[in-house]
DRENDO-1510 file (C-alpha; in Angstrom, 1 decimal, always signed):
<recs>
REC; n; res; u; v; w
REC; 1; UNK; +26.0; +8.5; +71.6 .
REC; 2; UNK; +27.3; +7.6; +74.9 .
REC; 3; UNK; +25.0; +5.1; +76.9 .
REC; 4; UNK; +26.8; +5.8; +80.4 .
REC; 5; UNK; +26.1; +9.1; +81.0 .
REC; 6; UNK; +22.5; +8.2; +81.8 .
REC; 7; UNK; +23.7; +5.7; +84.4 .
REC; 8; UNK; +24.8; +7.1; +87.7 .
REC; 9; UNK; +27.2; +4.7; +87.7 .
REC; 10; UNK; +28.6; +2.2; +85.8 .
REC; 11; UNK; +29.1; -1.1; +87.7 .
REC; 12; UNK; +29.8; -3.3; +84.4 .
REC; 13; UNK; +33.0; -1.3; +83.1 .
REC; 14; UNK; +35.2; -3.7; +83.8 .
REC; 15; UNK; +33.3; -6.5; +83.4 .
REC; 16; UNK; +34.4; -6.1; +79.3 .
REC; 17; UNK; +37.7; -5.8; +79.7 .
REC; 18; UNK; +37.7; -8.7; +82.2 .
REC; 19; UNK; +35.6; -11.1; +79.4 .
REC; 20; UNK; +37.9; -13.8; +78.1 .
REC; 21; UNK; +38.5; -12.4; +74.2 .
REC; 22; UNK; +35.6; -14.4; +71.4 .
REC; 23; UNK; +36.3; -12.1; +68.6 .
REC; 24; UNK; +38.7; -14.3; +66.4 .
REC; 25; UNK; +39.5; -13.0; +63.2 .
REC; 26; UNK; +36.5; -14.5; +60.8 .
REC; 27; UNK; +37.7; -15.2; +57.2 .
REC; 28; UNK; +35.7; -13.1; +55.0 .
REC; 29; UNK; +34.2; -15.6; +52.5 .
REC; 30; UNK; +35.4; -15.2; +48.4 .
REC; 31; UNK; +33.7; -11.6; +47.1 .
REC; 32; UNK; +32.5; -10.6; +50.4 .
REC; 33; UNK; +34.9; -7.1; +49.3 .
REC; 34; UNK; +32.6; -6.8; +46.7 .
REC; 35; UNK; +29.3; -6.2; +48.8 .
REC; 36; UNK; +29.1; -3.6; +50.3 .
REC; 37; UNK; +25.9; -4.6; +52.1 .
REC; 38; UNK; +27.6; -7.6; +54.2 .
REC; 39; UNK; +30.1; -5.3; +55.4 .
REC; 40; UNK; +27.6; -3.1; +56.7 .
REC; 41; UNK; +25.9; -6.4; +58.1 .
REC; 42; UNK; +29.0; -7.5; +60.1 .
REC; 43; UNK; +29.6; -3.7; +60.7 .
REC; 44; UNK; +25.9; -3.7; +62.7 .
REC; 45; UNK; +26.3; -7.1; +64.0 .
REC; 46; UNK; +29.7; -5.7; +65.6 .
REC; 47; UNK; +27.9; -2.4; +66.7 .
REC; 48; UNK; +25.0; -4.1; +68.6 .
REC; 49; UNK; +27.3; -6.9; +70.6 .
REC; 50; UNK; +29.1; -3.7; +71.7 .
REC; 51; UNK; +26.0; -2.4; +72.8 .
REC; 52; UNK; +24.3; -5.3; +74.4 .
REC; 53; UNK; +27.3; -6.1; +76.4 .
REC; 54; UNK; +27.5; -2.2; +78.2 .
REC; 55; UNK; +24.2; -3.7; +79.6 .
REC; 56; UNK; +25.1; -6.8; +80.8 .
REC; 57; UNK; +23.6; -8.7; +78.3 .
REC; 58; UNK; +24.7; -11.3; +76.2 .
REC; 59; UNK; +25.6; -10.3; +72.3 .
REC; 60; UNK; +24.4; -12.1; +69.5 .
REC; 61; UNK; +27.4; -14.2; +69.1 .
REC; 62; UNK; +27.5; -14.8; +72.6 .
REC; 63; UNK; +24.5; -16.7; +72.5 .
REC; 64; UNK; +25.6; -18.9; +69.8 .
REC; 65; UNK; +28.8; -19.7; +70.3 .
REC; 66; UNK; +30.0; -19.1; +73.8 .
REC; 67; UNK; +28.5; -21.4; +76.9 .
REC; 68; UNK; +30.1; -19.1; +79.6 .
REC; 69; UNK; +28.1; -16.1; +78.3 .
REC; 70; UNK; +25.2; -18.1; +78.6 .
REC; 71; UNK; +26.1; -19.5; +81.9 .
REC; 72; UNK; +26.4; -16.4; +83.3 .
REC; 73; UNK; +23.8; -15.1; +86.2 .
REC; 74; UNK; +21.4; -12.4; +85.9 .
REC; 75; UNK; +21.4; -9.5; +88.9 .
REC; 76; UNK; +19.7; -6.3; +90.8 .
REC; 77; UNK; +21.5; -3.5; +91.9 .
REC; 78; UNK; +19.5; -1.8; +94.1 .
REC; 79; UNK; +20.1; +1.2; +95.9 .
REC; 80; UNK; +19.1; +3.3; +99.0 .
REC; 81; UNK; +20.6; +6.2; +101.3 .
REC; 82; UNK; +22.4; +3.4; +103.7 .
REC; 83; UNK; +23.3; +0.3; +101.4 .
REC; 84; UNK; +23.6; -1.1; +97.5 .
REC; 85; UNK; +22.1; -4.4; +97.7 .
REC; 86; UNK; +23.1; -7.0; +94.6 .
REC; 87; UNK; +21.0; -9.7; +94.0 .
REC; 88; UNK; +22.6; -12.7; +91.8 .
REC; 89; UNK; +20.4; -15.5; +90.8 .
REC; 90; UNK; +21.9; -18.4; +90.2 .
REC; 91; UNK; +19.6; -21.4; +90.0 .
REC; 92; UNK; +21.1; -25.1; +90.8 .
REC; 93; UNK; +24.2; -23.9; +92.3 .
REC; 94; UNK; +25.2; -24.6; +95.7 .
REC; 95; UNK; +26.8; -22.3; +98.0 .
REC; 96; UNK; +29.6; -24.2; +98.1 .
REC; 97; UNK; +30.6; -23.4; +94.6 .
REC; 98; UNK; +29.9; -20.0; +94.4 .
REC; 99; UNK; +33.1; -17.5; +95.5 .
REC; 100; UNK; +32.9; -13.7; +95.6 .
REC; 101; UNK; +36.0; -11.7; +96.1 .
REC; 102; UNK; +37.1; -8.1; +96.4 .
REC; 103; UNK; +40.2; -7.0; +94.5 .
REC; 104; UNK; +40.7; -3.5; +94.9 .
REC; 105; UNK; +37.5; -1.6; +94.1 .
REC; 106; UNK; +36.4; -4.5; +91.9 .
REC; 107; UNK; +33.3; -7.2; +93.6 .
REC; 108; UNK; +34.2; -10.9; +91.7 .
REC; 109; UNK; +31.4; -13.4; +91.6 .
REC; 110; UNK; +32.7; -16.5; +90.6 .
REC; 111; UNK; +31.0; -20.1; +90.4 .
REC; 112; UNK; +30.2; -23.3; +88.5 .
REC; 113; UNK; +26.9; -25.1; +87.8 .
REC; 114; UNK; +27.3; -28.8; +88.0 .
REC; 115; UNK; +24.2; -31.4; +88.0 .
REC; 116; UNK; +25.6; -35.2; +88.1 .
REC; 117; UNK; +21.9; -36.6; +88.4 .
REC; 118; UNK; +22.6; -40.5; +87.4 .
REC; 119; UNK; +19.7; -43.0; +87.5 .
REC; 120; UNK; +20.1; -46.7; +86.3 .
REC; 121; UNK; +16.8; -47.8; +85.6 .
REC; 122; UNK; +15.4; -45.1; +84.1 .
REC; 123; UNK; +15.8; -44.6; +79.8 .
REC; 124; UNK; +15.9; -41.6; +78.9 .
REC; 125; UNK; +15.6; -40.1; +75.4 .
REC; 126; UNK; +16.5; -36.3; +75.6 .
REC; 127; UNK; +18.5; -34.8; +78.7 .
REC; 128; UNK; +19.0; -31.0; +78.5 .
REC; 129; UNK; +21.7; -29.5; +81.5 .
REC; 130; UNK; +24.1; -26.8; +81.7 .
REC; 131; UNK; +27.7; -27.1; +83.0 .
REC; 132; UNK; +30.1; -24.2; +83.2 .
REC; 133; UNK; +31.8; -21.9; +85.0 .
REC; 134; UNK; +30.3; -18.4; +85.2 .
REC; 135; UNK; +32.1; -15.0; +86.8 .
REC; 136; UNK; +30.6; -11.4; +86.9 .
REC; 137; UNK; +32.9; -8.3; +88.1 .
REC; 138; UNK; +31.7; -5.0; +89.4 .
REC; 139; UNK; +33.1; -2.0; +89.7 .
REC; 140; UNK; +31.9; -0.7; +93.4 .
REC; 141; UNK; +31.5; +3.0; +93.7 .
REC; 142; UNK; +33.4; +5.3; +95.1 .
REC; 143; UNK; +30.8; +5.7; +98.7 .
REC; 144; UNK; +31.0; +2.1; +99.0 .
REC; 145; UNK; +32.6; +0.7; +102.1 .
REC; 146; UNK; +34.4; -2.0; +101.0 .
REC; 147; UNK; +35.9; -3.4; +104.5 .
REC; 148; UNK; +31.6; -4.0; +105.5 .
REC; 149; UNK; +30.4; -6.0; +103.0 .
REC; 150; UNK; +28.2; -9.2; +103.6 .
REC; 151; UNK; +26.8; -11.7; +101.5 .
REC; 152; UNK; +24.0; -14.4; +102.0 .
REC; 153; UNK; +22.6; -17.3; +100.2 .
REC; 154; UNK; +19.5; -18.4; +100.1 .
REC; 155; UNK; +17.0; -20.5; +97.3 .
REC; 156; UNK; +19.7; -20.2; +94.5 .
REC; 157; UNK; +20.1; -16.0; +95.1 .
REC; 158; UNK; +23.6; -14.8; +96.4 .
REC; 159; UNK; +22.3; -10.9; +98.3 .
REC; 160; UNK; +25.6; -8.9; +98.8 .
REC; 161; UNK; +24.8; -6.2; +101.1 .
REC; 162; UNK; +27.3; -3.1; +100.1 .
REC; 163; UNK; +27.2; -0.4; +102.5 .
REC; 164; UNK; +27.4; +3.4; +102.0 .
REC; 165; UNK; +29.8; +5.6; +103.8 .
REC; 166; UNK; +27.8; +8.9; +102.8 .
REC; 167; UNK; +31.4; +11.0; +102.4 .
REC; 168; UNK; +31.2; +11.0; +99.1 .
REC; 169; UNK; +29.1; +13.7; +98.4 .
REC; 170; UNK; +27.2; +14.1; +94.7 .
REC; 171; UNK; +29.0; +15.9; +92.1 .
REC; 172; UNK; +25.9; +17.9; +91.3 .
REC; 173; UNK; +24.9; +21.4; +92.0 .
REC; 174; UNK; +22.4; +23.7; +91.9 .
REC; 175; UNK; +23.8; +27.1; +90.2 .
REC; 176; UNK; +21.7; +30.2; +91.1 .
REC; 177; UNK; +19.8; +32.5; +88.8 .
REC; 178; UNK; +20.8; +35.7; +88.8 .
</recs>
């Protein structure tokens, strides 16, 4: 069953093909061709990743064993007659280091999360932080004017405002009875 069709448009399809490759080949451990039922397990496992990432989430090995997938910043597309506007959050980042570009017809959100917080006299017995680079690419649609695009960024939440030409007109019609 293909997902996509009940999207109007798919603003992730690149965003696989741009993802830096994590599948490695996995050894298969000594009589793993004799069950059938692991297969099937790794065969699932495979499946649902697939799935997971169409939606811009991360998959289940993602979470375990890759930091950037973790890293990377949750966002809105919302749309209206005049304008998309994207919505990025991405908490404890500064402006500075956030960049978004526009190759061809594709939006690129790149950035990096760094927290150097030093203190001498305090001891600490746990610190938790996340470092990393993150990037997000979106494919703009084909009514997006590209040359009139503005960003803003405000409380740790880049808003791209993508405006909408109207040309393009909606591929569906009504057919008449007769």
């Amino acid at each position: 069953m293909n997902l996509q069709k009940f999207s109007p448009w798919n603003w992730f399809k690149s965003e696989a093909n741009d993802a830096p490759s994590s599948a490695s080949p996995v050894e298969q451990p000594r009589g793993a061709e004799l069950s059938p039922m692991l297969g099937m397990h790794q065969e699932l496992d495979r499946w649902m990743g697939n799935v997971m990432r169409q939606f811009g989430m991360p998959s289940p090995e993602g979470r375990l064993g890759d930091m950037p997938a973790l890293l990377r910043p949750q966002l809105d597309i919302a749309e209206s007659d005049r304008e998309y506007v994207i919505t990025i959050e991405v908490p404890g980042v500064d402006e500075k280091d956030v960049k978004l570009n526009l190759d061809g017809k594709q939006l690129i959100i790149e950035g990096e999360k760094r927290q150097e917080n030093k203190t001498e006299e305090d001891r600490y017995q746990r610190i938790e932080r996340s470092y990393g680079s993150f990037r997000r690419v979106l494919d703009l649609p084909a009514d997006a004017k590209a040359e009139d695009i503005k960003a803003s960024f405000a409380n740790g939440v880049l808003t791209v405002n993508v405006p909408r030409s109207g040309e393009v007109t909606s591929s569906r019609r009504e057919i008449p009875i007769q």
